[in-house]
C-alpha positions in Angstrom: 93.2 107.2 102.6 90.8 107.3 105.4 87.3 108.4 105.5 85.6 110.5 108.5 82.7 108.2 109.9 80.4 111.2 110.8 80.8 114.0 108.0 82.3 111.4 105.3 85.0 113.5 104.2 88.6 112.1 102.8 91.4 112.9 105.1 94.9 111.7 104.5 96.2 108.3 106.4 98.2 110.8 108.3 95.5 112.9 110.1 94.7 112.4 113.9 91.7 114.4 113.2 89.0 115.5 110.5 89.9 118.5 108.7 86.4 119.4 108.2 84.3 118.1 111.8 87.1 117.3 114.0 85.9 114.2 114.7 89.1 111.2 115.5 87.2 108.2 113.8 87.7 107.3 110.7 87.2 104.4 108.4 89.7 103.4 105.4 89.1 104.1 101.3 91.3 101.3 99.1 92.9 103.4 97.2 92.5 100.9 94.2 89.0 100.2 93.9 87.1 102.7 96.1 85.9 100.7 98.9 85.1 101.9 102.3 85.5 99.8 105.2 87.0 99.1 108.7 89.1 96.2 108.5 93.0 96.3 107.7 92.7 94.8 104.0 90.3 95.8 101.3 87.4 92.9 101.3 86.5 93.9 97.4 90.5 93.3 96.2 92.5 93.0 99.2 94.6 95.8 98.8 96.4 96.2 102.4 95.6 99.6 104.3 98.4 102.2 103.3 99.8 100.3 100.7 101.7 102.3 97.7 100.9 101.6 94.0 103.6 100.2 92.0 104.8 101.6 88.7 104.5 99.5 85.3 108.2 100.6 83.7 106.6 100.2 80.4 103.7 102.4 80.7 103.9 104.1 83.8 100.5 103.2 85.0 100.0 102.6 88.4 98.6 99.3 90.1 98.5 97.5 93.3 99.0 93.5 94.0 97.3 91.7 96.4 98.9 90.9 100.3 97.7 87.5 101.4 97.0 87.5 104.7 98.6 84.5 106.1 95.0 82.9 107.2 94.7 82.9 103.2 97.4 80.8 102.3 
């Protein structure tokens, strides 16, 4: 999800511009914990930019796994 960095509105990741200013810079939401920030991974949990939840097949809740970034390992 991405965030407009002058009205603060959520647009989706596939918007070239803000639905509600117009403006064409944005910053990114993790979509797990909330976070807003500029980078490409999530500096709270490290959820990648754009990445999809998985599915539990027991309980159908969803959750997300960190990416290392390979300075990390």
């Amino acid at each position: 999800m991405k965030v407009c960095k002058y009205c603060n509105s959520e647009c989706d990741d596939t918007e070239k511009v803000c639905h509600s200013c117009g403006a064409s810079e944005f910053s990114n939401k993790c979509r797990n914990c909330g976070t807003v920030f500029d980078s490409g991974f999530c500096p709270n949990c490290g959820v990648k930019v754009g990445q999809k939840p998985q599915m539990c097949p027991k309980c159908g809740n969803e959750y997300y796994t960190k990416i290392y970034r390979s300075e990390e390992r």
